[in-house]
C-alpha positions in Angstrom: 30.1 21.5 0.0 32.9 23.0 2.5 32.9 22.4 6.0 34.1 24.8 8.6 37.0 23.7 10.9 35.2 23.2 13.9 33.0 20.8 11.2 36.1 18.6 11.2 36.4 15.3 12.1 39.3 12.7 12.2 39.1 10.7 8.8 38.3 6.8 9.3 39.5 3.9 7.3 36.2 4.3 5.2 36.8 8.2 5.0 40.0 7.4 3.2 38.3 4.4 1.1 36.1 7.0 0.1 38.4 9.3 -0.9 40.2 6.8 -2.6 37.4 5.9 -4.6 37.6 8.6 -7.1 37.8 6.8 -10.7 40.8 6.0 -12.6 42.7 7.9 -15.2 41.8 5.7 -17.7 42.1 6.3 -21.9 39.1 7.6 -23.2 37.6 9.4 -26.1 34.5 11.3 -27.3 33.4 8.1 -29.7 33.0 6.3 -26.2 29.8 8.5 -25.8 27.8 6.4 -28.4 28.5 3.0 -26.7 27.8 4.5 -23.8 24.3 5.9 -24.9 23.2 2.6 -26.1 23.7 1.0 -23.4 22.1 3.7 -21.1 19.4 3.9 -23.3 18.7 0.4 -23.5 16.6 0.8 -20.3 13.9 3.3 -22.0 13.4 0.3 -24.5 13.5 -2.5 -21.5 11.3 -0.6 -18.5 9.6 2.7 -20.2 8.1 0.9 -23.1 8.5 -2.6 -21.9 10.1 -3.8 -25.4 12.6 -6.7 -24.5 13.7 -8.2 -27.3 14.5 -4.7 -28.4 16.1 -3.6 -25.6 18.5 -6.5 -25.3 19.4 -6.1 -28.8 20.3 -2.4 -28.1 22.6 -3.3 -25.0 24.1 -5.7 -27.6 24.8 -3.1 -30.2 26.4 -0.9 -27.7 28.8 -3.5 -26.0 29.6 -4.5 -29.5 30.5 -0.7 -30.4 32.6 -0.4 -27.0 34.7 -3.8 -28.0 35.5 -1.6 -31.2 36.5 1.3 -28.9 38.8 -0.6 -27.0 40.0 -2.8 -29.8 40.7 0.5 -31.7 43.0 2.0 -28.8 41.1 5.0 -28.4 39.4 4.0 -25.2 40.6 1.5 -22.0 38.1 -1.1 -20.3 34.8 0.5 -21.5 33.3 -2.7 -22.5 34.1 -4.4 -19.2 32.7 -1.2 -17.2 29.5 -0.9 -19.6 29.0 -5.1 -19.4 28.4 -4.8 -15.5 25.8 -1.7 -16.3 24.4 -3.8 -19.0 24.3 -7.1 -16.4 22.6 -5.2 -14.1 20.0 -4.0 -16.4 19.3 -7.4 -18.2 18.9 -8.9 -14.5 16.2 -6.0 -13.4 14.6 -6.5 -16.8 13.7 -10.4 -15.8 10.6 -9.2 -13.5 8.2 -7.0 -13.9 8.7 -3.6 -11.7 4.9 -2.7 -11.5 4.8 -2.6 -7.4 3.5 -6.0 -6.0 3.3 -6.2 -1.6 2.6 -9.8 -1.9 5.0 -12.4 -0.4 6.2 -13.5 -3.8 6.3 -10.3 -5.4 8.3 -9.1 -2.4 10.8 -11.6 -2.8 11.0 -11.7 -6.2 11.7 -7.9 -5.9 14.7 -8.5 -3.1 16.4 -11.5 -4.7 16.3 -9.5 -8.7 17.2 -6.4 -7.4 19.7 -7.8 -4.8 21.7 -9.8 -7.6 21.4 -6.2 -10.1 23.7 -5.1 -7.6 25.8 -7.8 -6.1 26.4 -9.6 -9.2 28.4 -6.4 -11.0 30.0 -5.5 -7.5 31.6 -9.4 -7.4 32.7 -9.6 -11.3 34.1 -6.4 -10.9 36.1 -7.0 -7.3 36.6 -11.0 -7.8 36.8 -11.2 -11.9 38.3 -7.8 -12.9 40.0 -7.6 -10.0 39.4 -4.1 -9.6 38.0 -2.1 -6.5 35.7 0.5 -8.6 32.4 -0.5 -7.0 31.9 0.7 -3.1 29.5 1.6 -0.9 30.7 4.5 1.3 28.4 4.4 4.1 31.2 6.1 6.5 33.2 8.8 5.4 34.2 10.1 8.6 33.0 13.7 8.0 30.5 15.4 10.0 27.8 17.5 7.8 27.7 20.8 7.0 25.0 23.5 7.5 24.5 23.4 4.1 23.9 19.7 4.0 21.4 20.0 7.0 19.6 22.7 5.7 19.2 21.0 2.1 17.5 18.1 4.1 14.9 20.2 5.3 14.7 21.3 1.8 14.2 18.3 0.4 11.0 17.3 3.2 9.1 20.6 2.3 9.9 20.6 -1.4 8.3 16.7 -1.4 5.7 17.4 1.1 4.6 20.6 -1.3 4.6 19.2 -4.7 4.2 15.3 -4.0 1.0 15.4 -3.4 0.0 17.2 -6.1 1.4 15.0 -8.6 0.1 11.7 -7.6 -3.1 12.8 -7.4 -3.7 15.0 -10.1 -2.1 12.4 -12.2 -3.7 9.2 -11.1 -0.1 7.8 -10.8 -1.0 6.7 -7.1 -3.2 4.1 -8.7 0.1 2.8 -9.9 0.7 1.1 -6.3 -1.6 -1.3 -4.8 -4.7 0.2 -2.9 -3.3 0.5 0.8 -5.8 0.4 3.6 -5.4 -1.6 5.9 -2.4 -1.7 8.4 -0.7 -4.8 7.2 -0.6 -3.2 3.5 0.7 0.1 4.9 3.5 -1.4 6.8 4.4 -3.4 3.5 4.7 -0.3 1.6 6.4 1.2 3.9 9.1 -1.6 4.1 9.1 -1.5 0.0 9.3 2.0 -0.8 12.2 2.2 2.2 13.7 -0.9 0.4 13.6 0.5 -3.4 14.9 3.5 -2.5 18.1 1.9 -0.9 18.5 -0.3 -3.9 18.4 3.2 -5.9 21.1 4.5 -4.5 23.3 1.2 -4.5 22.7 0.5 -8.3 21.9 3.8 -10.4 24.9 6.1 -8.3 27.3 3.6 -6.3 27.7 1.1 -9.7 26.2 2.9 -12.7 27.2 6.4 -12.0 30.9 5.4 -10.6 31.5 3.1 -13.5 30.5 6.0 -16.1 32.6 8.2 -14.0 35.8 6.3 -15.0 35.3 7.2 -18.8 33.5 10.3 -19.0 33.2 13.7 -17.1 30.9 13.8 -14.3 28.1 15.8 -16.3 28.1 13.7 -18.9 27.9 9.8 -16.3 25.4 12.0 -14.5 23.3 12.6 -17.4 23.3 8.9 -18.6 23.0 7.5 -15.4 19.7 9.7 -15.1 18.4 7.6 -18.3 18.7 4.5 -16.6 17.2 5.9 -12.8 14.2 8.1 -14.8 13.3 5.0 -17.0 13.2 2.4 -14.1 11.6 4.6 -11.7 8.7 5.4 -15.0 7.9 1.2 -15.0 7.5 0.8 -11.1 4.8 4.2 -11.2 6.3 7.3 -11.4 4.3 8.1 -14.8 2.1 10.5 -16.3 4.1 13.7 -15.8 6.9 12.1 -13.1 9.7 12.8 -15.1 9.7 16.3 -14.5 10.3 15.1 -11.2 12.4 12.2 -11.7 14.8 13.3 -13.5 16.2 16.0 -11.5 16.1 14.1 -8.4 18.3 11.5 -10.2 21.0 14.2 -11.5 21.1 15.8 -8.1 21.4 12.5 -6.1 24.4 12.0 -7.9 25.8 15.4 -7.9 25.2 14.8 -4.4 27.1 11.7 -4.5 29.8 13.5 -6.3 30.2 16.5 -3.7 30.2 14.4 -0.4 31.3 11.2 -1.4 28.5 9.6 1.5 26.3 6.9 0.6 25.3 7.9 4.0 24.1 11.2 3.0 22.4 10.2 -0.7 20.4 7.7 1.3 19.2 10.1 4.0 18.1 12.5 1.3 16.6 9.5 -0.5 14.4 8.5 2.7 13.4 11.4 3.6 12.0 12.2 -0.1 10.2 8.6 0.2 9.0 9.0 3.4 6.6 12.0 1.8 5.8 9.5 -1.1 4.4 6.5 1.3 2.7 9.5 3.0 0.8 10.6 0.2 0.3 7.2 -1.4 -1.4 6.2 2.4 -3.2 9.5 2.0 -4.5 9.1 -1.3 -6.8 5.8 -0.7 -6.9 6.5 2.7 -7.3 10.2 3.1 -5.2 10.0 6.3 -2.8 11.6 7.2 -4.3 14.6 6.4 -1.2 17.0 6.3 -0.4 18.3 2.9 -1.0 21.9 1.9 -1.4 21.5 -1.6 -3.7 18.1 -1.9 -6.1 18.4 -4.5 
């Protein structure tokens, strides 16, 4: 997305982080795609169809295939960067994702999916030594037309088709039945919360860690399999992939363009923000402001 000169704006220390943060030349080859794939698709096996033991045993088989890539020549650190992708999937895979607004299932959700991301983030920083993994909240750049505009985009296109889905689907039922304030205000919290932890994991570690090995199509793409197949276990069934999954190749081609955290997350928000609407709606029937509500 360009920016005007009048849209310019002095670059700060976490502008130039950011910029910096563009992956590695590193050596890679096409045979790193089938590693890669297992290990990406491990998480259909582990949250879509909730088969552990199989899952594991697929991350296994690809980690095990990118040790031959490296120890063949033909491709540098691809086990080390798929290990943190397989870490964090193994530690999500420890609790079930099905949304819980209890106090225990809400701490069990903030300490599984807090160590998913700060567990890769410290091997890779403290252990590899390396300073892949960063969260660029600041970039020092002001936004663009085209960025504001999107956001309004984004609202309406939710705010149209949102409730549609859930309803006609039943997938609302996939979230506890919200009617009374305290619950609201707990969904609220959680769905603000996930969609954070989103961003942080499936684009700032597992899309910028695929980025280092394969074009940006192609990390988008398997990052996707991972986002589409965690967000299918916590509700978004029934016909939600034909949602998900284009809102997880454009939040990172999003990511790619601007480079914000800051901006991923805003667009993020702003699509949840529709989604506790119409969950709150849907038991609730309040509030009552969607054009297309069955």
């Amino acid at each position: 997305m360009s920016r005007t000169n009048d849209e310019q704006a002095p670059e700060s220390n976490d502008a130039r982080a950011a910029a910096s943060a563009e992956p590695p030349a590193l050596r890679t080859h096409p045979i790193a795609l089938l590693p890669a794939l297992l290990v990406c698709g491990a998480a259909v096996l582990l949250f879509g169809f909730m088969l552990p033991i199989a899952g594991y045993s697929m991350l296994a088989a690809g980690l095990l295939a990118a040790w031959l890539c490296d120890r063949s020549g033909r491709t540098e650190r691809l086990l080390a960067d798929l290990a943190l992708i397989a870490i964090g999937q193994v530690i999500i895979s420890t609790v079930p994702l099905k949304a819980d607004l209890s106090d225990e299932g809400m701490v069990r959700f903030a300490v599984v999916l807090g160590l998913a991301v700060l567990v890769p983030y410290v091997i890779s920083r403290f252990v590899y030594r390396e300073h892949v993994i960063r969260f660029p909240w600041r970039t020092g750049r002001r936004w663009n037309r085209t960025q504001w505009l999107y956001l309004i985009f984004v609202t309406l296109a939710g705010w149209l088709i949102l409730p549609f889905y859930f309803i006609t689907s039943g997938s609302y039922q996939n979230w506890p039945t919200v009617t009374e304030p305290d619950t609201i205000a707990r969904l609220f919290v959680g769905v603000a919360a996930v969609g954070t932890w989103d961003e942080l994991f499936f684009v700032c570690t597992v899309f910028v860690l695929l980025r280092r090995h394969f074009p940006s199509w192609q990390a988008n793409l398997l990052q996707t399999i991972v986002f589409v197949s965690f967000l299918w276990e916590l509700g978004y069934q029934s016909w939600g992939p034909l949602l998900t999954i284009p809102f997880a190749l454009i939040q990172g081609y999003t990511f790619k363009l601007t480079k914000s955290l800051t901006y991923v997350f805003v667009v993020h928000m702003l699509f949840d923000a529709v989604v506790f609407a119409v969950i709150v709606y849907a038991h609730t029937g309040w509030p009552a402001i969607f054009l297309l509500a069955p």
